[in-house]
C-alpha positions in Angstrom: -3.7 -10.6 -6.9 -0.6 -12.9 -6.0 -1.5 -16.5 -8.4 -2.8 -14.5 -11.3 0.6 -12.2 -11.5 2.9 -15.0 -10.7 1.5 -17.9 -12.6 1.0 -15.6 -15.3 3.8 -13.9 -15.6 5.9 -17.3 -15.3 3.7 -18.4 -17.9 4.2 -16.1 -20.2 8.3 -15.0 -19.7 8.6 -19.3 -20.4 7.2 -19.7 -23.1 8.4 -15.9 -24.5 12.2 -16.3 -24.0 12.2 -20.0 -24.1 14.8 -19.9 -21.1 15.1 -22.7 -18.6 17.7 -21.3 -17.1 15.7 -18.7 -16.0 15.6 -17.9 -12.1 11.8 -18.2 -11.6 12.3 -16.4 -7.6 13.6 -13.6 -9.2 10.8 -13.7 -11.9 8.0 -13.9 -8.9 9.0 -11.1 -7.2 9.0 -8.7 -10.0 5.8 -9.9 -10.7 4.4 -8.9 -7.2 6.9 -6.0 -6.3 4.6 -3.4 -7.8 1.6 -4.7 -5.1 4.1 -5.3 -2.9 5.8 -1.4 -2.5 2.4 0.3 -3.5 -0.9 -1.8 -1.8 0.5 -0.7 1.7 1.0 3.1 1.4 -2.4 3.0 -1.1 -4.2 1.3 2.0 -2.8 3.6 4.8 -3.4 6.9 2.4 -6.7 5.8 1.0 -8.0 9.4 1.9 -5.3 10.4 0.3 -4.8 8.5 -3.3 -8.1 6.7 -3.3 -5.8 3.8 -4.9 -3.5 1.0 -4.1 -1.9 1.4 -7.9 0.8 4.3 -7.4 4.1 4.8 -8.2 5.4 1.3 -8.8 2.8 0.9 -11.2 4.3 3.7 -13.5 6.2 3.1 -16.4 9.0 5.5 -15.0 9.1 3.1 -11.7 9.7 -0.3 -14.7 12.0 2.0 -16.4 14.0 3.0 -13.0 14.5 -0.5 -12.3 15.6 -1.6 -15.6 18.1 1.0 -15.5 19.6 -0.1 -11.9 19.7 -3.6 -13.2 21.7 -2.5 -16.3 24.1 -0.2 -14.3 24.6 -2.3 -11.6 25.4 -5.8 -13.4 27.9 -6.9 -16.0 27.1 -8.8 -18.5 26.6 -12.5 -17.4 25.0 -14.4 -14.6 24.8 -11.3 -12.6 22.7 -9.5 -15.2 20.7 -12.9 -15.6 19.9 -13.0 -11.7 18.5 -9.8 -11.8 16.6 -8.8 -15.4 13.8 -11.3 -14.5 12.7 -8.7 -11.5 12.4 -5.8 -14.4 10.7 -8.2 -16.5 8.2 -9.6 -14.0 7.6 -6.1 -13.3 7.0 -4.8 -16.6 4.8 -7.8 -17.5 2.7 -6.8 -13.7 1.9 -3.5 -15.7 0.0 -5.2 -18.8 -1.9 -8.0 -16.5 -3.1 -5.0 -14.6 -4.4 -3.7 -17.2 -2.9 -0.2 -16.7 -3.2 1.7 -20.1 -6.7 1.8 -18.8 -5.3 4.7 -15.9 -2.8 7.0 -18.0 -2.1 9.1 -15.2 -0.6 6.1 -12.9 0.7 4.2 -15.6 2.7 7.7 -17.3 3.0 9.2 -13.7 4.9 11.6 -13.1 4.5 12.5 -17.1 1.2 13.3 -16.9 1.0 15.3 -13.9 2.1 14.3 -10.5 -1.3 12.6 -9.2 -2.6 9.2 -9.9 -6.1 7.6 -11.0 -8.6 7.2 -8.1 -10.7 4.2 -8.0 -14.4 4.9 -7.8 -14.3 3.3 -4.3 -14.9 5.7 -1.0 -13.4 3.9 1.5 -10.9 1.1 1.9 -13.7 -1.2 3.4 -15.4 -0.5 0.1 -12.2 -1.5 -1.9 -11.5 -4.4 0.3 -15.0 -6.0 0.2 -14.8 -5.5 -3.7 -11.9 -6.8 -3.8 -12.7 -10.2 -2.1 -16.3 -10.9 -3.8 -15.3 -10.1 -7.2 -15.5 -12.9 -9.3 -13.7 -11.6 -12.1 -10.4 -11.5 -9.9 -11.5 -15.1 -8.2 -11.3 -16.3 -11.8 -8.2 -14.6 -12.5 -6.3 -16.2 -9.5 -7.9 -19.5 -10.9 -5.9 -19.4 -14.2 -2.5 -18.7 -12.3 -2.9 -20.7 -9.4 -3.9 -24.0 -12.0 -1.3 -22.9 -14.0 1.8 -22.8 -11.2 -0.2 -26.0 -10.0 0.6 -27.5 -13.4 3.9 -26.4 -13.7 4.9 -28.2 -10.1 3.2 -31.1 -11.5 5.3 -31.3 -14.6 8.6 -30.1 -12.4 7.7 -33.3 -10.0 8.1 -30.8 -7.0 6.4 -33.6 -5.0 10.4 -35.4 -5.3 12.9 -33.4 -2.9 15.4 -33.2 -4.8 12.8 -31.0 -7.7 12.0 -29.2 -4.7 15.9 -28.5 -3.4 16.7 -27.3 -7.2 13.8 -25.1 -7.6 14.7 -23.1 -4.0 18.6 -23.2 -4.8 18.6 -22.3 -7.9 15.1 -20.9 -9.6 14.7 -23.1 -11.7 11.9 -25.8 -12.5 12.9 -29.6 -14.2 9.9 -29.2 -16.6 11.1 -28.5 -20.2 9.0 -25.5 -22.2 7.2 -26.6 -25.1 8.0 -25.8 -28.7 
């Protein structure tokens, strides 16, 4: 799900940390890293793992990543490019849901395999995946919600537009 982790996940870090300084790009892609590193080898090793939620959807993989954010910035703008990715990727781990499978989301902790879905076949997955309405409705919220957001940022005006890819960051003030 791409609109329900992003819009979410921007949604939520905004109005959280009250920070408009906040590099939204950076934000997005932790928010879709985990999918992003772990839907491809899931897919090609169905047979395999049964599941496109792997490693990067383990709290040792959020933890990892916090870790090489911490020792590899200093203090500053460096550290405040870069935190957004551990937090959009953190915040990916509740929206999945993933307390719900203890042996991905505690992995390697728990034992070095994950939790299979109940689906036999990536076809299976895939066509589940695409009729469920639950995850339609999901992408819904987030996509009406980043829809919003431009709205309120006046992305439509270049120059909204030109700050937002330079920079990360939207014209629309967060709400008290």
């Amino acid at each position: 799900m791409l609109f329900w982790h992003v819009g979410a996940t921007i949604a939520f870090t905004r109005y959280a940390f009250r920070d408009e300084a906040m590099d939204l790009r950076f934000l997005a892609l932790g928010a879709i890293l985990p999918d992003l590193i772990d839907s491809p080898v899931g897919l090609v090793f169905w047979a395999q793992f049964q599941s496109v939620r792997l490693a990067a959807h383990s709290l040792m993989f959020a933890a990892l990543l916090l870790a090489a954010v911490m020792v590899a910035t200093r203090r500053g703008r460096p550290r405040k490019r870069w935190m957004p990715v551990a937090i959009g990727v953190l915040l990916h781990l509740v929206l999945d849901g993933m307390w719900r499978f203890p042996s991905t989301l505690w992995w390697p902790f728990l034992g070095w395999e994950f939790d299979a879905t109940s689906f036999a076949s990536v076809g299976a997955y895939l066509e589940w995946l695409l009729t469920d309405l639950r995850t339609w409705a999901l992408e819904g919220v987030g996509l009406g919600y980043l829809v919003a957001l431009a709205y309120r940022s006046d992305l439509g005006n270049p120059d909204a537009r030109h700050l937002l890819i330079r920079t990360g960051r939207v014209q629309a003030p967060i709400g008290r």
